[in-house]
C-alpha positions as CSV (number, residue, x, y, z in Angstrom):
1,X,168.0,157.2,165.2
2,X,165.0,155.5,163.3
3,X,165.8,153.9,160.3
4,X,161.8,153.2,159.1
5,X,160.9,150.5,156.2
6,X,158.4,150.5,153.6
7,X,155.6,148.1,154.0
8,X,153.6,145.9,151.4
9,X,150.5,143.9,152.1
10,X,149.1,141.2,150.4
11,X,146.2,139.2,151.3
12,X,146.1,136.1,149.1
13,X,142.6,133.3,149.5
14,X,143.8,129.7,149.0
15,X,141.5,126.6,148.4
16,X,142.8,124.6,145.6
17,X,146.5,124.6,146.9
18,X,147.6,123.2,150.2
19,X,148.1,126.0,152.3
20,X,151.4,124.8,153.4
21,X,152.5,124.7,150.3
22,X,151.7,128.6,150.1
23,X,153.7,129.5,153.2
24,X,156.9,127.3,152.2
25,X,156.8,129.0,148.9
26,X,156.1,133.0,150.3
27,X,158.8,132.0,153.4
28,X,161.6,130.8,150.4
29,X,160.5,134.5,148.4
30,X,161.0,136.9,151.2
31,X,163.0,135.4,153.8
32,X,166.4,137.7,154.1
33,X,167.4,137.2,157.7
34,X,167.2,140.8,158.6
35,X,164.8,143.1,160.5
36,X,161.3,143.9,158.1
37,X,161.4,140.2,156.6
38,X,157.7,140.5,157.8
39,X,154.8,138.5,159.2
40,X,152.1,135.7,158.2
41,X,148.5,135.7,159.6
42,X,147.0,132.4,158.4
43,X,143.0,132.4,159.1
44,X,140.1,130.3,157.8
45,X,137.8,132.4,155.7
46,X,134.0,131.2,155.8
47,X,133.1,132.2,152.2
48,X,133.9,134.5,149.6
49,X,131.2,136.2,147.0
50,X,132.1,137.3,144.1
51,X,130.2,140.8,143.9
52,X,130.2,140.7,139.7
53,X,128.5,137.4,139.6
54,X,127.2,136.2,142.7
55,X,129.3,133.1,142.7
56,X,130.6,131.8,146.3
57,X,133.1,129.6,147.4
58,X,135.2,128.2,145.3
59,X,134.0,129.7,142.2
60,X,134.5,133.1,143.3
61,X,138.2,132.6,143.2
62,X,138.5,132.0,139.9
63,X,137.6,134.2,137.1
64,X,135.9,133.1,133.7
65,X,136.7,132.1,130.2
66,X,135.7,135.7,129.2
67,X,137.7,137.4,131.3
68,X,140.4,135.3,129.6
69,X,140.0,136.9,126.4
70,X,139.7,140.2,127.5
């Protein structure tokens, strides 16, 4: 007998938080102790663009002021 679970992902870019800081706090969220409590793939990521704007880095992580008011 199978007994399948559903799966989530979530990909989530860091750079102005420590990213042990990140995994302590997703580790405390969804730890239960049973089968399915999932997996963490921590990578470096060379750059990010934001499509929209052209912004890189940094800046593409974060949106606007306008998009604030929206």
């Amino acid at each position: 007998e199978m007994n399948l679970l559903p799966k989530v992902k979530a990909e989530i870019a860091v750079c102005a938080v420590p990213v042990d800081k990140v995994v302590a706090a997703a580790k405390a969220a969804l730890y239960t102790g049973n089968y399915g409590d999932g997996k963490m793939f921590i990578y470096d990521i060379e750059n990010i663009i934001k499509i929209r704007t052209g912004e890189e880095g940094y800046n593409a992580l974060h949106d606007s002021a306008e998009w604030e008011k929206a």
